[in-house]
N, C-alpha and C positions, 0 to 999 in steps of 0.2 A: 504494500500500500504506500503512495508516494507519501509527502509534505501535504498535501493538501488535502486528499482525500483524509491525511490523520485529524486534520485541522476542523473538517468540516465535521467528521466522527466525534472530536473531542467538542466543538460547541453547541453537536445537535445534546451528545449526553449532560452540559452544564446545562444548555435551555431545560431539557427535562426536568431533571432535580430543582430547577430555580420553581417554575410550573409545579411542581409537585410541591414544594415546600410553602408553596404561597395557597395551596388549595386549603377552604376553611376547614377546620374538623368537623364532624358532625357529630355533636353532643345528644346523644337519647337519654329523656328523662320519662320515667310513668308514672301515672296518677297516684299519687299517693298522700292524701291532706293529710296535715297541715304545713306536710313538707314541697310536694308540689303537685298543683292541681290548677285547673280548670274554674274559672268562676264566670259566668256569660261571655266565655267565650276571650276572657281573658286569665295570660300565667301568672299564675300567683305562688306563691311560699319561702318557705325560709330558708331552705336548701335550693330550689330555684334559684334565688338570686344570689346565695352564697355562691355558687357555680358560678351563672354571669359575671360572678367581680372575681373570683378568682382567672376566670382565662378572660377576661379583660383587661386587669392586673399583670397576666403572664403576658400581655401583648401576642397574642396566637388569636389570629382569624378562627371563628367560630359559627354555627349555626346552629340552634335548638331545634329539636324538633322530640316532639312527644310520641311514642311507640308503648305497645304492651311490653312487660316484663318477658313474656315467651317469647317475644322478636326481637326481645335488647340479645339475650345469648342463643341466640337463633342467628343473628347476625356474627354474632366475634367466635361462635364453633364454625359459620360456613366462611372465615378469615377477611373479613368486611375491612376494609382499608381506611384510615387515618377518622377512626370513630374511640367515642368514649363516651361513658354514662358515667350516673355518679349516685352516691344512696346505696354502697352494697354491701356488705360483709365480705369478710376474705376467708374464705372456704376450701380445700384444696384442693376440689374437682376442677376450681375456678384458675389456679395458679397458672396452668398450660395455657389456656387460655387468653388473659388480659396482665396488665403491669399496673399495682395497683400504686395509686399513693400516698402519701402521709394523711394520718385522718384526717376526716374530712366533717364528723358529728360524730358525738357518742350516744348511743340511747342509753335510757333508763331502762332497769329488769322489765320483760312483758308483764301483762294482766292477764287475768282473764275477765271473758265477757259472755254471761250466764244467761242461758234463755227463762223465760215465765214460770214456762212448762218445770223445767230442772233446778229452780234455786235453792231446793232441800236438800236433794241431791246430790248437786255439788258441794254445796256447804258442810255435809256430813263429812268429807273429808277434810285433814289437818294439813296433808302434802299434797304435791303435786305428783308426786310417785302413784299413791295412793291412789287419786285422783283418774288415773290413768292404768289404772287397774282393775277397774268400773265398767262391767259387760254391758250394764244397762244404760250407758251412756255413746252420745254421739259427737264425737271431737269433729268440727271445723276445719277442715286445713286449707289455707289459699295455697294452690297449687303453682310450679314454676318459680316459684322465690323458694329465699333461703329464711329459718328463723336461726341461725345457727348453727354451729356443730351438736352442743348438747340437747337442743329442741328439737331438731333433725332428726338425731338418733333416737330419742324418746317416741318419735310418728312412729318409726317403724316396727318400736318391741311392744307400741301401747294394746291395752286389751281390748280399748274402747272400739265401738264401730266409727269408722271415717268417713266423715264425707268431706270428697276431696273436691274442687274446682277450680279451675284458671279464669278466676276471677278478682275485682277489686278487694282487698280488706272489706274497703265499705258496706260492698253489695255482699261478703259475706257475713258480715255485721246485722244486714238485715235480714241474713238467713237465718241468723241463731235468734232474731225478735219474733219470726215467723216460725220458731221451734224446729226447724229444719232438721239444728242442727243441737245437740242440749249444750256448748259453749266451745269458745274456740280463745286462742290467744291472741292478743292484739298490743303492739306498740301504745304504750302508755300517750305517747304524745297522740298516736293518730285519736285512742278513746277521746280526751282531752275535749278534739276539736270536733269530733262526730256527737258527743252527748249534747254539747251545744249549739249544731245543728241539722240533726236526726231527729225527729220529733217520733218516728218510726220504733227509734228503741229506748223510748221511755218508762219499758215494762220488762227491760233487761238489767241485770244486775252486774257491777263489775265488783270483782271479787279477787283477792291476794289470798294465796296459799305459801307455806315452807317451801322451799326447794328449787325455787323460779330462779333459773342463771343469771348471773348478772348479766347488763344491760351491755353491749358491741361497739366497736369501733366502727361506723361507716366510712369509706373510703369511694374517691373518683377510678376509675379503669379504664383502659385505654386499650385498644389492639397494640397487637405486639410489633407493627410498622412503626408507632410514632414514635420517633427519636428520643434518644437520651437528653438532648436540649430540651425539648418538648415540657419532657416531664421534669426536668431539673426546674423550669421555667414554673411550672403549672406547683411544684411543691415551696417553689419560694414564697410566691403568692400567697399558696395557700397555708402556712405557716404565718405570715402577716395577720391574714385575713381573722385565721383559728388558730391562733397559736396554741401549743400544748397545754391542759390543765397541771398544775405544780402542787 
């Protein structure tokens, strides 16, 4: 290959990578209040906008765009190029996957949230072992998310009957008001801001048992294309933004 033809080789591959490096990322976020959600039609929440000012702050071209939870890693198992969501646990099926980074929110331990039908029920128990030792009971699971490692493994050795759905918290929220389901566990924060405006389950009980794991690290995720600048950038930020509790 002469002088030129290298020439022409070497400026088509800098134009590419410059092109490529300047393409915005695509940030997927799902419904999830009071962290982010939908309100007529406009984004709203607290991790919402934490995100925006973090890769706003990291100076990195960005786009939101809201997706279900089964299409966020629907997308980064089928190797979805220069994307990232944020709101997750780090899990280790997820590890291969995404590059997570520095937290990004901590929750508080889950609750549970008790149907009509069940509030004796459940109350009869002291643990949540216990709890879930109960034939006559029907645990809630929103399906396609993670509540953990130790809540995770709990779904699977519990005795309870499941009903499982790939669906919102919310709407499974008001499956346990409509006894669907006799209680399921919910993010302290999401209960919070659903009792105040759910008028739906004002005949559900929320209820703390012994043995509920403490409350997670949420962390931002990225496919494993975007650069180590990327993320070095996007973890300063957000360090700034949420720096470590002491």
């Amino acid at each position: 290959m002469n002088h030129y033809h290298l020439a022409c080789a070497a400026g088509l591959w800098l134009l590419s990578h410059i092109a490529q490096a300047q393409e915005p990322i695509t940030v997927a976020w799902r419904i999830k209040p009071p962290h982010q959600y939908l309100e007529s039609g406009v984004e709203k929440g607290i991790l919402l906008e934490r995100a925006r000012q973090v890769f706003s702050a990291a100076q990195i071209s960005s786009r939101f765009v809201e997706e279900p939870a089964k299409r966020i890693w629907s997308n980064f198992s089928g190797g979805t190029k220069n994307y990232c969501s944020f709101g997750w646990y780090r899990i280790a099926e997820r590890e291969a996957l995404v590059q997570f980074s520095e937290p990004f929110h901590t929750d508080p331990p889950h609750t549970l949230l008790v149907s009509p039908a069940a509030t004796k029920l459940v109350a009869a128990h002291r643990t949540l072992k216990s709890l879930m030792s109960d034939t006559s009971l029907t645990l809630g699971v929103v399906d396609a998310v993670s509540y953990g490692p130790e809540l995770d493994a709990m779904f699977v050795t519990t005795r309870n009957k499941v009903e499982r759905s790939t669906t919102l918290p919310m709407i499974m929220a008001r499956m346990v008001a409509a006894n669907r389901a006799s209680y399921m566990l919910i993010d302290r924060e999401d209960w919070e801001y659903l009792k105040e405006n759910e008028e739906s389950l004002s005949q559900t009980t929320q209820l703390d048992l012994q043995g509920m794991p403490a409350g997670l690290n949420r962390y931002i995720v990225c496919s494993k294309d975007v650069s180590a600048e990327q993320m070095r950038k996007i973890n300063t930020a957000l360090l700034k933004i949420y720096p470590p509790k002491k």
